[in-house]
N, C-alpha and C positions, 0 to 999 in steps of 0.2 A: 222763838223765831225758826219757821223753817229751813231746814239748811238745802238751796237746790244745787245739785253739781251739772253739771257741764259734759257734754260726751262729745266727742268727734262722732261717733257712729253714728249719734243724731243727724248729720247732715247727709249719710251715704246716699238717700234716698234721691235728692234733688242733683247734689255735687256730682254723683258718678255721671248723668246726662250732661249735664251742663261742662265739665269738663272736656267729657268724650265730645258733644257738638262745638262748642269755641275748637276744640285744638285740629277736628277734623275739617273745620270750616277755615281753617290758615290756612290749615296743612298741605289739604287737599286743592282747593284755588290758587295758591300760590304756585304750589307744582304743575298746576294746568298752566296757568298763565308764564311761567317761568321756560315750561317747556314750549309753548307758541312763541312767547318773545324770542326765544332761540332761534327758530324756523321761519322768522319774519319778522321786521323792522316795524311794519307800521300799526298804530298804537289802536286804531279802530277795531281791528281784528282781536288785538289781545284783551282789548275791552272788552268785547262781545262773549271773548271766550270767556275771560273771566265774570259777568254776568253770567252766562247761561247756567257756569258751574257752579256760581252761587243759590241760586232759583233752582235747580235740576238737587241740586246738594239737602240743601235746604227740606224740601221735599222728602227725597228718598231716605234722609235720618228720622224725620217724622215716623213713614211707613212701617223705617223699618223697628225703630224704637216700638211702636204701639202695637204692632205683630208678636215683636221678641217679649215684650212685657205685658201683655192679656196673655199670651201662650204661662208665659208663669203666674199669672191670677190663676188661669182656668184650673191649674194643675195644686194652686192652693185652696181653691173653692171645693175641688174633688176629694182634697183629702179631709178639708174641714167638715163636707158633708156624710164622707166617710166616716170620720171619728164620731158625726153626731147620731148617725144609726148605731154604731158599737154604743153609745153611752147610754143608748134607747132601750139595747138588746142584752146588751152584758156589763151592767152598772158593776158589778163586783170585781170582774175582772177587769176593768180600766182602772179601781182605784185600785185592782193590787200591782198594776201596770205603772201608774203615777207614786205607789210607795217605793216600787221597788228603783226607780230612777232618784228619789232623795235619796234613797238608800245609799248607792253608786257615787253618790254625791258627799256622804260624809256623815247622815245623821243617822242614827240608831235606829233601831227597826220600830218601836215604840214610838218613837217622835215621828218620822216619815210617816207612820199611818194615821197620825194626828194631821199633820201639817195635810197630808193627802185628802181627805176625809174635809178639814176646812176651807180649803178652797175649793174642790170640790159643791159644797154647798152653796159656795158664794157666787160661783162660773164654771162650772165641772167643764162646757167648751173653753173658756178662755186658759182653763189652767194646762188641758191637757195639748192647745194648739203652742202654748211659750214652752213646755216643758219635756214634753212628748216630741211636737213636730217641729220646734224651732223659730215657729213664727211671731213675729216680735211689729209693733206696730211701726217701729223706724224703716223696718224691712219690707213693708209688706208692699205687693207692689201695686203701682197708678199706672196703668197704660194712657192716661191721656196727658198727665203730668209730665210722663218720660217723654213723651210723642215734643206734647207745644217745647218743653225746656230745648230737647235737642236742635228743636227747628230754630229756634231761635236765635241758641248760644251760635249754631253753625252760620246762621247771616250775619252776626254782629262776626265772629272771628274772619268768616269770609271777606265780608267786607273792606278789612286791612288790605291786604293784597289790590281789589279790584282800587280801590282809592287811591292808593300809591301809583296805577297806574293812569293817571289822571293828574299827577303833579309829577310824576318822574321824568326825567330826561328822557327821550326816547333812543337816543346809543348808549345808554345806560340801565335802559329799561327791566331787561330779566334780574343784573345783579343787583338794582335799589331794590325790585320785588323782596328777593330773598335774602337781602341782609333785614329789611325792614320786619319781613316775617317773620325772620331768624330770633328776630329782639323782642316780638308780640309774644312767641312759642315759649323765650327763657322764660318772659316775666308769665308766661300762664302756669309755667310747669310748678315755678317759685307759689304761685299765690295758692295754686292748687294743693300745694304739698303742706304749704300754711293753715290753708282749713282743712286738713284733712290729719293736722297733727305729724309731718313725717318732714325728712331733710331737705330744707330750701335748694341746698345743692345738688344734692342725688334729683330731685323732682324735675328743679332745671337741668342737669345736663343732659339724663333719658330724652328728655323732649327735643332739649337740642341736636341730640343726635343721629336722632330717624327725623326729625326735620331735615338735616343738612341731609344726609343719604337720598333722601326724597327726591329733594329739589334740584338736586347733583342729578339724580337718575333723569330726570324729565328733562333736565336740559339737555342732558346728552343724548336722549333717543331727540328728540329736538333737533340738535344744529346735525345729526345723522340724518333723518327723514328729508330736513329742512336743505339739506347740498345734494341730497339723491334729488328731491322732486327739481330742485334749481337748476 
């Protein structure tokens, strides 16, 4: 029976977007809306803001996801076609390149130029892209994958906020935003740290804490803006 294990790194590829969009799509709307509701009472306005900021948000994570992540394809497409003109031009000196990194690694110089030499035959690119340059298929990066997850994670986290303002009190309105947000960011930090193999607590309270900073900040340039324009 084969025995398959389990890796956290298996997830980094999808989990790193998805994370960073949910937590910046709280984070970010709530501290917009948090900071309006300071600066105005009435709930039409905070709606709108917090729409816009979800849509505009939403968006610009996409953009900026699938710019930051083709800019790292391009730069591993470069070096993969790199490595395949060297395998083209100087076959000898790649495999004494790939021996000499088992080598570094532990195995005898005898055994490295075996193990070198057979994968080599099997994928001389595939061995020298894991071993050489580090590229590993968990890693390797999806600019449209990073793009849609971000856009997504960031409306469903955004979301919290503009909802909340739609059942919250309205002289209560900024503090239900940001306790309600406050308690979406714990439990994201917590579930995040959970697939990701790390401490429920350390995970939650990081989050909680440039959360609360955030949302403190915006309110207060908020009821500041918000008694100067009044």
């Amino acid at each position: 029976m084969q025995h398959r294990e389990f890796h956290h790194s298996e997830r980094i590829g999808w989990l790193r977007a998805a994370v960073l969009g949910a937590n910046d799509g709280i984070l970010s709307t709530a501290s917009l809306v948090v900071g309006v509701a300071a600066a105005t009472a009435a709930r039409q306005q905070v709606l709108v803001a917090g729409v816009a900021g979800l849509v505009a948000g939403a968006l610009s994570m996409a953009a900026g996801e699938y710019v930051s992540v083709s800019s790292q394809a391009d730069t591993e497409q470069a070096d993969l076609a790199r490595e395949r003109t060297e395998l083209a031009t100087y076959p000898k000196a790649e495999e004494d390149e790939l021996t000499e990194i088992y080598v570094r690694r532990g195995l005898d110089a005898t055994l490295a130029r075996t193990v070198a030499q057979q994968l080599m035959a099997k994928d001389a690119l595939a061995a020298h892209a894991r071993d050489e340059l580090g590229f590993t298929e968990e890693l390797t990066a999806r600019p449209l994958q990073a793009a849609l997850t971000s856009a997504a994670t960031f409306a469903v986290g955004a979301g919290v906020p503009v909802l909340t303002i739609l059942i919250a009190p309205v002289s209560t309105l900024g503090l239900t935003v940001s306790a309600v947000s406050l308690m979406c960011l714990i439990a994201l930090g917590a579930i995040a740290a959970r697939a990701g193999g790390a401490s429920l607590a350390v995970g939650a309270a990081r989050v909680a804490f440039w959360g609360a900073v955030a949302m403190a900040a915006t309110a207060l340039v908020g009821r500041l803006f918000g008694t100067a324009v009044g």
